[in-house]
C-alpha positions in Angstrom: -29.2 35.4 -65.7 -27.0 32.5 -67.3 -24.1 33.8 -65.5 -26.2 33.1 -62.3 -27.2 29.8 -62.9 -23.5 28.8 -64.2 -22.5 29.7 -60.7 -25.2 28.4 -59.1 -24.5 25.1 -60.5 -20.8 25.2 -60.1 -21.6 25.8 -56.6 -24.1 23.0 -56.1 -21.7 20.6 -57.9 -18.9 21.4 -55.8 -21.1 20.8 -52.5 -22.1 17.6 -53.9 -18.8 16.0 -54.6 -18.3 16.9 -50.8 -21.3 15.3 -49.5 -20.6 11.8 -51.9 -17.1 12.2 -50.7 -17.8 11.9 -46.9 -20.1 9.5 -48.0 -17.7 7.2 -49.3 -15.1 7.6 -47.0 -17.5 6.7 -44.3 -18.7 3.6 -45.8 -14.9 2.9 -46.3 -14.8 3.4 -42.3 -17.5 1.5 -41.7 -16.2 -1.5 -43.6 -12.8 -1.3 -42.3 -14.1 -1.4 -38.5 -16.5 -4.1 -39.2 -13.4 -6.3 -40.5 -11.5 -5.0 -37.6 -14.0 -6.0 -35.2 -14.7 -9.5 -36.4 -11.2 -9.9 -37.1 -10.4 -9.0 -33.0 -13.8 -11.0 -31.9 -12.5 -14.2 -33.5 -8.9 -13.6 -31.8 -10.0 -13.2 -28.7 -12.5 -16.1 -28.8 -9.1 -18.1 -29.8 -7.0 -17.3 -27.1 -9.7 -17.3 -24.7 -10.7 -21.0 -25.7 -7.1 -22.1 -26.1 -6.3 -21.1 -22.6 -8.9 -22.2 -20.8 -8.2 -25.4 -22.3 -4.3 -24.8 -21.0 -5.7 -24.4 -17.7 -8.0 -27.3 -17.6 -5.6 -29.7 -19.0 -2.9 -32.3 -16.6 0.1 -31.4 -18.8 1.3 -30.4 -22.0 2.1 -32.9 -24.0 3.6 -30.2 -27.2 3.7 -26.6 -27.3 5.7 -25.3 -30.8 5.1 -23.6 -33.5 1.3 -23.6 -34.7 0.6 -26.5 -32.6 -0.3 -27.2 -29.4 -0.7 -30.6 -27.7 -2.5 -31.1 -24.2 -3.9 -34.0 -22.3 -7.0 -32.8 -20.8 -8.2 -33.0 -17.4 -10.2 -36.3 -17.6 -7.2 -37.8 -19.6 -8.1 -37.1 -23.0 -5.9 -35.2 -25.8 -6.7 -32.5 -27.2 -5.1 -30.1 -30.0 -5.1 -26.9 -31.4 -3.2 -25.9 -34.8 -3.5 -23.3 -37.4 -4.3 -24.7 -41.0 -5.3 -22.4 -43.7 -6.1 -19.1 -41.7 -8.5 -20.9 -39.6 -7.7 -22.4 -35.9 -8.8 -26.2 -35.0 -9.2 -28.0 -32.1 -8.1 -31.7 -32.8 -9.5 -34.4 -30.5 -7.1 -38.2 -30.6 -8.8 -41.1 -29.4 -6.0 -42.2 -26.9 -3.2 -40.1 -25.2 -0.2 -42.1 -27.8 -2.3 -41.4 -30.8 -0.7 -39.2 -33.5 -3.4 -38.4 -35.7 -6.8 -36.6 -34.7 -9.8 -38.8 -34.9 -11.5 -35.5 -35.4 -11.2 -31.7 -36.0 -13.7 -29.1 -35.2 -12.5 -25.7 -36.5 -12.3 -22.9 -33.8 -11.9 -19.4 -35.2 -10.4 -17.8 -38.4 -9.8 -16.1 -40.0 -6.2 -16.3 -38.0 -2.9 -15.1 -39.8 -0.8 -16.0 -37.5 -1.0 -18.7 -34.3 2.4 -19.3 -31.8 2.3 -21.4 -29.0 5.7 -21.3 -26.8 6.7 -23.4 -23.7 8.6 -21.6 -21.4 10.8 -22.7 -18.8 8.5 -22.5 -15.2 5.9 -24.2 -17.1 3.7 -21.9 -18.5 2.4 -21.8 -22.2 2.7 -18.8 -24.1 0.0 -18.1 -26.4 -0.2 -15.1 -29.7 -3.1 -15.0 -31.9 -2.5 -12.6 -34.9 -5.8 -11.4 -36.9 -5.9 -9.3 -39.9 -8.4 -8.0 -42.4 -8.2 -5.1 -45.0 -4.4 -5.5 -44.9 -4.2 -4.6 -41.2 -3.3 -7.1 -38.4 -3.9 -6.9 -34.5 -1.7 -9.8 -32.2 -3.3 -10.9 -28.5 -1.0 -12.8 -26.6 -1.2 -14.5 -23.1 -0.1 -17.0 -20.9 -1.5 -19.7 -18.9 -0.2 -22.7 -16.8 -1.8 -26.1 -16.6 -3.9 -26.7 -13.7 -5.1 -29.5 -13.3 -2.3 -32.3 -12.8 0.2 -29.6 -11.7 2.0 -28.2 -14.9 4.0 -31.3 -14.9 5.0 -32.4 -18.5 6.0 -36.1 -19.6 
């Protein structure tokens, strides 16, 4: 009779570390794709933005690095950098104006922002998010669209 219940209990034990196990693990999972999910949603909502703004804008005024300069379609100039993890978009008060009169932060958290010029005129963008010690890159291009891609 003891020798039954011994080995009903080593059984029963055995089936619960299973069950907490796969437990865990999925809660592990379900973190993990949360985080990846955000991460990629706030990415995508950066390049998205950034190149829509590309498209709208007369010409690019700077693209290098973590910044980006543009003078918009109605003349203004606009900016995006990385500062921090987190992506802003700077607005000047004039088109000479080297400091932003304000920033509005755009997404984050961002590990990683590149903005390239290339040669016909077009503005490579890549957005790298991470989270849980993973990262995932987007990157695009747009041209400018509304003065012509001509830069100054």
């Amino acid at each position: 009779m003891l020798a039954a219940a011994l080995v009903d209990l080593g059984i029963l034990s055995v089936v619960a570390l299973l069950v907490l196990n796969m437990w865990w693990t999925g809660g592990q999972e379900h973190a993990w794709t949360r985080d990846r999910t955000e991460s990629q949603e706030q990415a995508r909502f950066a390049v998205e933005y950034v190149c829509a703004a590309i498209r709208q804008s007369r010409w690019v005024v700077y693209a290098g690095g973590d910044r980006l300069l543009l003078v918009d379609g109605n003349g203004e100039k606009t900016g995006f950098r990385l500062y921090n993890g987190t992506m802003y978009r700077d607005f000047y008060s004039s088109v000479s104006a080297t400091t932003p009169s304000a920033s509005c932060p755009l997404a984050g958290p961002i590990l990683l922002c590149r903005f390239l010029r290339e040669a016909d005129g077009r503005v490579l963008v890549t957005v790298q998010a991470g989270a849980s010690g993973r990262a995932w890159s987007l990157e695009t291009s747009a041209f400018p669209r509304a003065g012509g891609g001509v830069t100054r």
